[in-house]
C-alpha positions in Angstrom: 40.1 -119.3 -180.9 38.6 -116.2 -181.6 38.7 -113.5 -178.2 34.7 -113.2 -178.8 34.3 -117.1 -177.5 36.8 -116.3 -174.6 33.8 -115.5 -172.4 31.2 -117.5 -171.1 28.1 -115.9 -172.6 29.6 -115.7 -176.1 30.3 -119.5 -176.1 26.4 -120.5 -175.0 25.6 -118.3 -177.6 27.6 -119.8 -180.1 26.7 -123.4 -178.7 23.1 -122.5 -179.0 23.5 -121.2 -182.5 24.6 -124.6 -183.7 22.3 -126.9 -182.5 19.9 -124.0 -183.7 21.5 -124.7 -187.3 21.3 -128.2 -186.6 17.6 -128.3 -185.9 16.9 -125.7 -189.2 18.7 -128.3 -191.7 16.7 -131.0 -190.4 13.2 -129.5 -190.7 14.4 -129.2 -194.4 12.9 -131.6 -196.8 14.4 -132.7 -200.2 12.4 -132.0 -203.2 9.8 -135.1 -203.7 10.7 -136.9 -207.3 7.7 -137.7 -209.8 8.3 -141.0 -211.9 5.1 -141.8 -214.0 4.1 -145.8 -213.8 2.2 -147.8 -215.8 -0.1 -149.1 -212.5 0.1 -148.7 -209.2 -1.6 -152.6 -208.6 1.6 -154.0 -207.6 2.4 -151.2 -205.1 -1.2 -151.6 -203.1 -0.4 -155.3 -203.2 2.9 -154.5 -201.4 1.6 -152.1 -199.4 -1.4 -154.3 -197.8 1.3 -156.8 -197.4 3.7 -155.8 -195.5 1.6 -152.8 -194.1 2.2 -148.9 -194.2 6.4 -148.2 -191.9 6.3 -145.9 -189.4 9.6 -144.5 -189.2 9.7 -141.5 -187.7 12.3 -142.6 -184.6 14.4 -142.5 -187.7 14.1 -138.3 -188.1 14.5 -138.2 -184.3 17.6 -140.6 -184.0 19.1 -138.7 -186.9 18.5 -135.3 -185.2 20.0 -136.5 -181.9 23.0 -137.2 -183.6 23.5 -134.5 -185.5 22.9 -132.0 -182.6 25.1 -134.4 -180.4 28.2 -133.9 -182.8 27.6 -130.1 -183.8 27.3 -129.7 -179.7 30.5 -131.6 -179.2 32.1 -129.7 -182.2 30.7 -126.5 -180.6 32.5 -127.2 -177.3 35.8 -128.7 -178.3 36.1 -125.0 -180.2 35.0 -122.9 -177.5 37.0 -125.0 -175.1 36.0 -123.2 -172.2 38.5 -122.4 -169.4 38.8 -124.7 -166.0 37.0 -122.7 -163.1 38.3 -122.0 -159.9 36.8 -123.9 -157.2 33.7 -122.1 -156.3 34.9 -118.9 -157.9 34.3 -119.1 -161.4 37.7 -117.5 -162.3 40.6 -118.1 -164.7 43.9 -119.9 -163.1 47.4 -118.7 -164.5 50.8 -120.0 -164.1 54.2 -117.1 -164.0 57.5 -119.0 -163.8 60.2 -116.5 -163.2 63.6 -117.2 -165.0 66.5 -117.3 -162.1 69.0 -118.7 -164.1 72.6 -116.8 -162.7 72.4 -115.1 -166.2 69.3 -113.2 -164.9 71.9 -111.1 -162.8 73.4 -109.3 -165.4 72.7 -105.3 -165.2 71.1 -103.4 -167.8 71.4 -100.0 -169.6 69.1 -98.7 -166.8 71.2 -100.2 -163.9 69.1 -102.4 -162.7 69.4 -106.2 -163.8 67.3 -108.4 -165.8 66.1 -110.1 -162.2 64.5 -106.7 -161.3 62.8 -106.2 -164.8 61.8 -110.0 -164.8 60.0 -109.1 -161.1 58.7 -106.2 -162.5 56.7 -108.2 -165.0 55.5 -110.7 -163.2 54.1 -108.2 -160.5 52.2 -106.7 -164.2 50.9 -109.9 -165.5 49.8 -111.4 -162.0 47.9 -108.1 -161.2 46.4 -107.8 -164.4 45.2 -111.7 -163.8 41.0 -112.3 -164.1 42.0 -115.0 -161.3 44.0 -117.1 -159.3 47.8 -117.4 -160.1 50.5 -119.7 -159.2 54.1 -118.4 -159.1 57.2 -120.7 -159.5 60.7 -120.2 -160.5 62.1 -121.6 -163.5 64.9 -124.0 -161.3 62.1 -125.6 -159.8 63.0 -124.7 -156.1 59.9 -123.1 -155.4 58.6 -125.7 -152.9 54.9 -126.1 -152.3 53.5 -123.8 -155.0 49.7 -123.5 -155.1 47.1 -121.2 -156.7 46.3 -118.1 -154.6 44.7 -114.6 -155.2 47.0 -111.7 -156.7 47.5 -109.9 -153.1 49.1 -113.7 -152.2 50.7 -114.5 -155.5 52.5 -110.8 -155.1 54.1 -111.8 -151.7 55.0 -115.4 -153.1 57.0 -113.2 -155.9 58.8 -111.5 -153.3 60.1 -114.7 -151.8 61.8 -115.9 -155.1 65.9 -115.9 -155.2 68.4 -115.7 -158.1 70.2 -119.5 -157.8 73.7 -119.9 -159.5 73.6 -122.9 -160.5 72.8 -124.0 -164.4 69.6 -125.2 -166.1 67.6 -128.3 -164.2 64.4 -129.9 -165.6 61.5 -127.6 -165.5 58.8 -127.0 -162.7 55.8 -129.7 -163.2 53.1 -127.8 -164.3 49.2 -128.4 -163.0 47.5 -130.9 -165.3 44.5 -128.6 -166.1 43.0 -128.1 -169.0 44.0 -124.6 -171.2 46.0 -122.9 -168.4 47.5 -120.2 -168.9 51.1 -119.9 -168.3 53.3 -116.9 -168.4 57.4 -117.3 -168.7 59.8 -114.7 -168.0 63.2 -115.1 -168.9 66.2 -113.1 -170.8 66.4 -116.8 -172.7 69.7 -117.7 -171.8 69.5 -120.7 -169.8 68.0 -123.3 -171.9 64.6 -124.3 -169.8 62.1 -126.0 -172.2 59.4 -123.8 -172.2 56.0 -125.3 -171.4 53.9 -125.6 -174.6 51.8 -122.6 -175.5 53.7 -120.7 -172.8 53.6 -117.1 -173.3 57.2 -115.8 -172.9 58.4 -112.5 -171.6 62.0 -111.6 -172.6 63.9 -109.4 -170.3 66.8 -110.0 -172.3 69.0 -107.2 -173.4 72.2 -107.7 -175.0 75.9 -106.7 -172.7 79.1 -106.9 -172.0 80.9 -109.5 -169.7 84.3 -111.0 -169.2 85.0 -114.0 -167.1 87.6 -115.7 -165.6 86.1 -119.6 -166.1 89.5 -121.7 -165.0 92.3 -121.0 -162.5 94.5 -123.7 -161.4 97.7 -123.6 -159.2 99.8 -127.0 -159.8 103.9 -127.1 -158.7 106.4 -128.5 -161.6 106.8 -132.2 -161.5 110.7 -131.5 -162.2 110.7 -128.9 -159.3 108.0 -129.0 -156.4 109.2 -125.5 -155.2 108.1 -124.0 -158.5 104.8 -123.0 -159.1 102.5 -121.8 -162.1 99.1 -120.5 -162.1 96.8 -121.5 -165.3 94.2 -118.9 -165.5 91.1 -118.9 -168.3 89.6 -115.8 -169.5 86.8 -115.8 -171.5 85.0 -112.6 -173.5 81.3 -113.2 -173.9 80.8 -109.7 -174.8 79.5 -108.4 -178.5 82.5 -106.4 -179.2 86.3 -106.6 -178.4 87.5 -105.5 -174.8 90.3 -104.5 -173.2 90.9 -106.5 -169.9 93.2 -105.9 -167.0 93.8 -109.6 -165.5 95.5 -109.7 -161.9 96.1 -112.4 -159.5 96.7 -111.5 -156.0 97.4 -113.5 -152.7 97.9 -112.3 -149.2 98.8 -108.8 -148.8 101.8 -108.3 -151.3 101.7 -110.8 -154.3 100.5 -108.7 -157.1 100.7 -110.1 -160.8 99.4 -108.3 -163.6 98.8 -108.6 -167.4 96.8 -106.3 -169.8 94.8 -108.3 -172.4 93.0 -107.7 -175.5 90.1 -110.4 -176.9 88.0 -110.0 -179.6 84.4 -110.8 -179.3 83.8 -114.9 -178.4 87.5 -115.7 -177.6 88.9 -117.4 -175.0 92.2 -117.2 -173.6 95.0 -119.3 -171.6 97.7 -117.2 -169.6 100.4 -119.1 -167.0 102.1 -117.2 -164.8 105.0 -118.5 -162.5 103.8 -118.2 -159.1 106.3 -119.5 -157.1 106.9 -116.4 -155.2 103.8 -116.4 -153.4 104.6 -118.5 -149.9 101.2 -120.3 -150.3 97.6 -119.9 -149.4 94.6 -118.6 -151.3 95.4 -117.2 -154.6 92.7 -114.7 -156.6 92.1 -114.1 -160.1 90.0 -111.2 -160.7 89.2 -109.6 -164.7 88.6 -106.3 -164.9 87.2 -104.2 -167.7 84.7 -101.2 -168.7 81.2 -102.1 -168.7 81.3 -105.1 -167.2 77.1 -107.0 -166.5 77.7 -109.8 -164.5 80.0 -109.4 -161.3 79.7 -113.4 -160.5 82.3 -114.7 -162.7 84.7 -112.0 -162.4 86.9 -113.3 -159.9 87.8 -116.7 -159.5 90.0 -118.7 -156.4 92.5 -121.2 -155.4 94.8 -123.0 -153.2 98.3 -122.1 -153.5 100.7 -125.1 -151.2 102.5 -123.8 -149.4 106.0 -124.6 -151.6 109.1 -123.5 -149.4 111.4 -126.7 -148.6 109.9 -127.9 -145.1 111.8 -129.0 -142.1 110.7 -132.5 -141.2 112.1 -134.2 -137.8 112.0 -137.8 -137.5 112.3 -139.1 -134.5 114.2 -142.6 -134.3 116.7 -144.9 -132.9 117.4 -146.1 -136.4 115.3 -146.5 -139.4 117.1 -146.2 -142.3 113.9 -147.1 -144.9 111.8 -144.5 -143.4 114.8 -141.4 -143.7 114.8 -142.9 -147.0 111.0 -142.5 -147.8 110.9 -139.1 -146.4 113.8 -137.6 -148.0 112.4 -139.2 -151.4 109.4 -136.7 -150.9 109.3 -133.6 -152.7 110.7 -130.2 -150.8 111.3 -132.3 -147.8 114.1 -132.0 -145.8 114.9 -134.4 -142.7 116.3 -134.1 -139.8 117.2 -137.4 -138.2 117.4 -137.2 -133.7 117.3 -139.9 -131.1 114.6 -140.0 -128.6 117.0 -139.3 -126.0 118.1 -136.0 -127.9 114.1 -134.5 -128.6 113.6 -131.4 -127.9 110.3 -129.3 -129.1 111.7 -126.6 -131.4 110.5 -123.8 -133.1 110.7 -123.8 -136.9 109.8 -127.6 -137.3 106.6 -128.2 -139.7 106.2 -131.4 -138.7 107.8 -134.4 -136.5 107.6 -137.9 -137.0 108.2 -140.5 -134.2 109.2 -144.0 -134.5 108.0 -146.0 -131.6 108.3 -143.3 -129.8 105.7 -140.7 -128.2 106.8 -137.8 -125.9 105.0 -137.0 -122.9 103.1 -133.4 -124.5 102.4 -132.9 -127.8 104.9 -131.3 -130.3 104.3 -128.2 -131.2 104.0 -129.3 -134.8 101.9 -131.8 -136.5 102.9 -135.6 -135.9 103.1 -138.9 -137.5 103.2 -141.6 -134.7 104.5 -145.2 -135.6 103.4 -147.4 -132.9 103.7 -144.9 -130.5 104.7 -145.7 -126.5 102.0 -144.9 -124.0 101.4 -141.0 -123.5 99.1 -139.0 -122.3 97.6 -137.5 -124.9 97.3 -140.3 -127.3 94.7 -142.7 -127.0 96.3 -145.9 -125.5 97.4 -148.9 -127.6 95.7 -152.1 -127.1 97.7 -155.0 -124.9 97.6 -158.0 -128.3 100.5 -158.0 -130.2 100.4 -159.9 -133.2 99.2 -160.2 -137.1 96.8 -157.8 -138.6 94.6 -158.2 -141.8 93.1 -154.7 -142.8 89.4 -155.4 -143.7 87.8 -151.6 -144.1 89.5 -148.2 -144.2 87.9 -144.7 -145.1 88.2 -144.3 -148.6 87.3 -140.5 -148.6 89.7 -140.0 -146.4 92.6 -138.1 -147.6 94.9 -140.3 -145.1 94.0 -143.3 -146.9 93.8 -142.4 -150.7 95.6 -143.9 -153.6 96.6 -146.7 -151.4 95.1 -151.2 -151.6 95.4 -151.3 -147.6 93.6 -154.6 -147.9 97.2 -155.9 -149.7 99.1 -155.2 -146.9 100.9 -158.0 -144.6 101.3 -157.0 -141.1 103.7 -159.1 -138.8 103.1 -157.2 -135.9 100.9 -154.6 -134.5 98.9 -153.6 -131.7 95.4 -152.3 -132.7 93.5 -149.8 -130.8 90.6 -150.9 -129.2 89.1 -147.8 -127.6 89.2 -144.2 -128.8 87.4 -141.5 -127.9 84.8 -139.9 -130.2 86.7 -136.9 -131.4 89.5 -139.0 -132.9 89.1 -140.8 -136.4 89.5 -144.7 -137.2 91.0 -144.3 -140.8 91.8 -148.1 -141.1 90.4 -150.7 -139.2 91.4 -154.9 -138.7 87.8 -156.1 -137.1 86.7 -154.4 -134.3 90.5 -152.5 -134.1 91.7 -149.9 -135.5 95.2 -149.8 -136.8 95.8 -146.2 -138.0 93.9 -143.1 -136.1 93.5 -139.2 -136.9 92.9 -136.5 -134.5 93.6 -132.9 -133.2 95.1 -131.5 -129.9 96.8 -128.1 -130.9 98.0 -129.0 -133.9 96.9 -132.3 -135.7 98.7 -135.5 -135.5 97.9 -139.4 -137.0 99.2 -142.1 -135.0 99.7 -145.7 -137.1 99.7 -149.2 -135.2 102.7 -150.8 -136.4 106.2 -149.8 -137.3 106.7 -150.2 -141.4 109.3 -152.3 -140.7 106.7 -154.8 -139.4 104.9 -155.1 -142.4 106.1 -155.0 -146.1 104.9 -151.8 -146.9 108.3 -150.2 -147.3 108.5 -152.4 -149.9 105.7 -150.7 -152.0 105.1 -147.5 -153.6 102.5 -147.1 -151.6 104.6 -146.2 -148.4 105.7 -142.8 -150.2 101.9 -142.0 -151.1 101.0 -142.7 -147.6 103.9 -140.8 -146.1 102.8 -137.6 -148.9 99.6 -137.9 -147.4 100.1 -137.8 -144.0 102.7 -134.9 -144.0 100.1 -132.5 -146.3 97.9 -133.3 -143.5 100.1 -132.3 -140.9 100.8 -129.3 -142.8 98.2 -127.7 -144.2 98.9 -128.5 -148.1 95.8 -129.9 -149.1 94.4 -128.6 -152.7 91.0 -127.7 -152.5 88.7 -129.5 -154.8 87.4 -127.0 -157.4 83.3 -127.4 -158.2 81.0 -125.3 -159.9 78.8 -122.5 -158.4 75.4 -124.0 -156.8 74.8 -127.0 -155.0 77.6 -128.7 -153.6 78.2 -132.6 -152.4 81.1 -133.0 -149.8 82.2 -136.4 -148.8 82.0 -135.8 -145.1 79.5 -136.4 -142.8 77.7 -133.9 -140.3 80.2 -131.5 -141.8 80.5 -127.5 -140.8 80.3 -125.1 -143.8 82.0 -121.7 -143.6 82.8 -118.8 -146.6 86.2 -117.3 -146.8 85.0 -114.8 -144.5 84.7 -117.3 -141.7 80.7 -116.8 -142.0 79.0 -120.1 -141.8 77.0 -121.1 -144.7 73.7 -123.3 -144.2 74.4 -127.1 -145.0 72.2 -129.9 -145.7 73.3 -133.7 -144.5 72.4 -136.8 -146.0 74.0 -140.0 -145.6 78.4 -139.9 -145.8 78.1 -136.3 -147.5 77.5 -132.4 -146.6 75.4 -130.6 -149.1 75.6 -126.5 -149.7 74.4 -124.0 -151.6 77.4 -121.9 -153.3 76.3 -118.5 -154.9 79.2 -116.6 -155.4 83.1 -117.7 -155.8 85.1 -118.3 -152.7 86.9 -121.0 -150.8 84.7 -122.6 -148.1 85.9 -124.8 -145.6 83.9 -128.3 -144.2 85.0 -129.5 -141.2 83.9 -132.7 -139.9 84.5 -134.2 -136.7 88.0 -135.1 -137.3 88.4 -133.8 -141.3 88.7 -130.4 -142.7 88.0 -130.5 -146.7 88.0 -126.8 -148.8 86.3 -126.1 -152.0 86.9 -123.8 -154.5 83.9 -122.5 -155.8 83.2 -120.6 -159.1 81.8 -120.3 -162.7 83.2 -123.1 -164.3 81.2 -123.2 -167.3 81.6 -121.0 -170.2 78.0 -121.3 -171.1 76.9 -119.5 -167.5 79.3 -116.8 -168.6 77.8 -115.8 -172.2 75.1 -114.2 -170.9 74.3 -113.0 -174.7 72.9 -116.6 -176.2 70.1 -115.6 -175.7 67.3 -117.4 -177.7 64.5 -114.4 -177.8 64.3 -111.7 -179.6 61.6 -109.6 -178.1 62.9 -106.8 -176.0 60.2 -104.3 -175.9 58.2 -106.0 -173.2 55.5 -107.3 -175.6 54.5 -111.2 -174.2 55.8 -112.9 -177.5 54.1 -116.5 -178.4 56.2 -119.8 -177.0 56.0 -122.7 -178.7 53.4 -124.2 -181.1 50.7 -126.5 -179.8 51.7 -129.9 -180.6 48.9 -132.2 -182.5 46.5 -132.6 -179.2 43.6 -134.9 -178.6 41.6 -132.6 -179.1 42.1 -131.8 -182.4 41.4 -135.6 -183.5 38.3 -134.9 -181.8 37.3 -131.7 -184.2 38.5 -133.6 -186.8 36.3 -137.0 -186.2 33.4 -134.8 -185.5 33.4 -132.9 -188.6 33.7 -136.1 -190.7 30.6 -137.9 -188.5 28.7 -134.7 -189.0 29.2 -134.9 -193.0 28.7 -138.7 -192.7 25.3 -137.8 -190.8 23.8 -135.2 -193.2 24.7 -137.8 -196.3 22.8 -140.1 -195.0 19.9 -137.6 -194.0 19.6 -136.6 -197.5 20.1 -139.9 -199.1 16.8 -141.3 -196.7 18.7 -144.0 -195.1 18.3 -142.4 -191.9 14.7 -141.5 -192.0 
């Protein structure tokens, strides 16, 4: 529509000028028609007959219809603009891109965030009335139309998000609003139909480091290599300096050169690093987007480890710990134990001493102590009915397969030790923490078959990474992340606690830049490794607009609305209308 009907005044005018045309082509008459007849007898008889018809409701039925559809036409092109309430003004939508791409820098040194802002704080002051700001991941909770001054502080409160594209922000279901998008067109958001779209977007360079894995050799545990992923989502060719670090003196380096687009796989063997968190970091000139530049895991720790079992004589468990990977046992009687320094972990067959080890401890059927909760007084069968399937204790393991001859469930425990499997209302294997942590089981394996399964080596790997420390930390992409642990305690690597959200069996937080963050639940400590995972958050160039001189560019077409059927039936019932006029079957 034309910007001389955008205005109130202009579109009465026009309105009144049709019905004005309307009313002019009626008042028209068609030419009367002279036929010359013989007589006019047989019309007189006719007329006397049937008497002179009055039909000049037909005229004004005609005219009302005609002036009904022009008026109708008339509107459905102006289509005027939905007031505000009581304020007669305009109401205007600005959905601010914050995609992670939105923090790349620009030539200027600032980034496309700060640009995007700047825009908006243009379009929303240069608004004829109310606005409603949103953001274009949807988090902007409880939008609503304000004036400028309000919309302007609303702005201020919008945050960059790392996570990826989600479904768009509902818009208001009113009629021709206006709605402004800003965006460097990277992350795919649908834009809203007629939007008019901003783009921030100027092309630069970025390297990113999208995969980094730590896994030791099936054929040797104690050897470890490092899969790294390095991906160039620049324009050109770059020259990258790739380096993993960990602690305070493994260095590795490796210069590498990738063309525009390509993506590369390096290994390095790791295996002189003791263990603990290993880095990947890409370095080059020019670089846009600091997010993905670095990139962490869990190294194991991979040195052979000193385990002391504690016995008067099993030879199926030395076995089964000895079969475990950089394991090495040493076998004492209880008569002979002695806390010792060096020992990464103990484990005690029927057997419990009077303090805790100074190690962590796996506890079959230990004897009464102090610092274990006490054993129930029924010996007997056991039948395993629930266990904790997102505890690590209990993975990769059918507990409810197991035959237990003889055990003696717990019945109480305090609240700050863990049930990991349960028979009834007992427990059978618990988890907990004094110093160091320690799981105590119900039974001795010789009671049950489970020395007879594979599963007695899984449950024996799990117990000893949990004593200690080798648990890998589950890698998940950058924004909002789902833990399976309850009421659990968020904190960066920095030791700075991170805001968490619980819902039922799972921790959820927010994750805006790489690092390993630790949740610790009551009796479980789980660690993530967070970064970009994706190589579509890292090409920060696909972007799909062009415009880069900060001229609002058209969106999308309008699709095929109602009320173009309308224009459409109401030009064809006005032609139908004015045939009939000048026909006389309407008057």
């Amino acid at each position: 529509m034309p910007a001389l009907l955008a205005s109130s005044s202009l579109g009465l005018l026009f309105l009144g000028l049709v019905v004005a045309a309307i009313v002019a082509l009626h008042r028209l008459k068609p030419r009367p028609s002279t036929h010359v007849v013989a007589s006019l007898a047989l019309w007189e008889v006719a007329l006397r007959r049937t008497g002179a018809r009055r039909s000049s409701w037909r005229w004004w039925l005609a005219l009302l219809l005609s002036v009904s559809t022009g008026a109708l036409l008339a509107v459905t092109l102006i289509r005027p603009e939905v007031q505000g309430v009581g304020d007669g003004s305009r109401r205007a939508v600005v959905i601010v891109d914050n995609g992670s791409s939105m923090a790349t820098r620009t030539l200027d040194g600032k980034t496309r965030w700060l640009h995007a802002l700047a825009r908006a704080r243009s379009v929303i002051r240069s608004a004829p009335g109310l606005v409603m700001v949103m953001d274009g991941a949807g988090r902007t909770v409880a939008a609503r139309f304000e004036a400028p001054a309000a919309a302007l502080a609303s702005l201020d409160r919008l945050a960059l998000t790392a996570a990826g594209a989600g479904p768009p922000p509902p818009l208001p279901e009113i009629t021709d609003l206006e709605v402004h998008f800003i965006s460097d067109g990277v992350t795919p958001y649908p834009l809203p139909p007629g939007a008019i779209v901003h783009s921030v977007f100027e092309p630069a360079d970025n390297v990113a480091v999208i995969r980094l894995v730590a896994r030791p050799l099936a054929a040797d545990p104690l050897k470890v290599e490092a899969f790294v992923q390095v991906l160039n989502a620049s324009p050109g060719e770059k020259s990258v300096r790739l380096t993993l670090r960990g602690g305070e003196r493994f260095v590795l380096v490796q210069d590498l050169r990738l063309a525009a687009g390509e993506r590369v796989d390096a290994t390095f063997d790791v295996s002189d690093f003791p263990g603990g968190v290993l880095a990947a970091a890409a370095i080059t000139a020019g670089d846009a987007l600091a997010n993905d530049d670095i990139a962490y895991t869990l190294v194991a720790p991979h040195r052979t480890q000193r385990i002391r079992l504690v016995t008067r004589g099993n030879a199926a468990l030395a076995d089964a710990l000895a079969a475990l990977p950089g394991v090495r046992v040493e076998i004492v009687d209880p008569a002979r134990y002695r806390p010792e320094s060096g020992i990464d972990a103990y484990v005690f067959d029927g057997f419990a001493p009077e303090q805790p080890p100074g190690a962590g401890a796996l506890l079959f059927r230990p004897s009464a102590t102090g610092w274990l909760p006490t054993a129930g007084r029924v010996q007997g069968p056991a039948t395993i009915d629930s266990w904790d399937r997102a505890n690590p204790l209990a993975s990769g393991i059918a507990w409810d397969t197991l035959t237990i001859g003889r055990a003696s469930p717990w019945t109480h425990w305090p609240d700050t030790v863990e049930a990991v499997v349960r028979a009834g209302a007992g427990a059978l294997i618990l988890s907990g923490r004094t110093e160091f942590p320690w799981t105590a089981v119900a039974f001795l394996p010789g009671d049950t078959d489970l020395p007879l399964q594979p599963a007695f080596t899984v449950f024996l790997g799990n117990a000893l990474a949990r004593l200690t420390g080798t648990d890998a930390a589950a890698s998940e992409p950058l924004g909002t992340i789902r833990v399976a642990l309850a009421n659990g305690e968020v904190r960066d690597g920095h030791g700075r606690r991170i805001e968490s959200r619980n819902v039922p069996g799972a921790t959820l937080f927010d994750a805006e830049r790489p690092d390993i963050y630790t949740v610790r639940g009551a009796h479980t400590r789980l660690q993530v490794a967070a970064g970009v995972l994706d190589p579509l958050q890292a090409d920060i160039n696909r972007s799909r607009l062009t415009a880069t001189d900060g001229i609002p560019v058209p969106g999308v077409a309008l699709p095929f609305e109602r009320w173009v059927v309308i224009v459409l039936a109401c030009l064809g019932l006005l032609v139908f209308d004015w045939a009939a006029y000048t026909r006389r079957i309407t008057r």
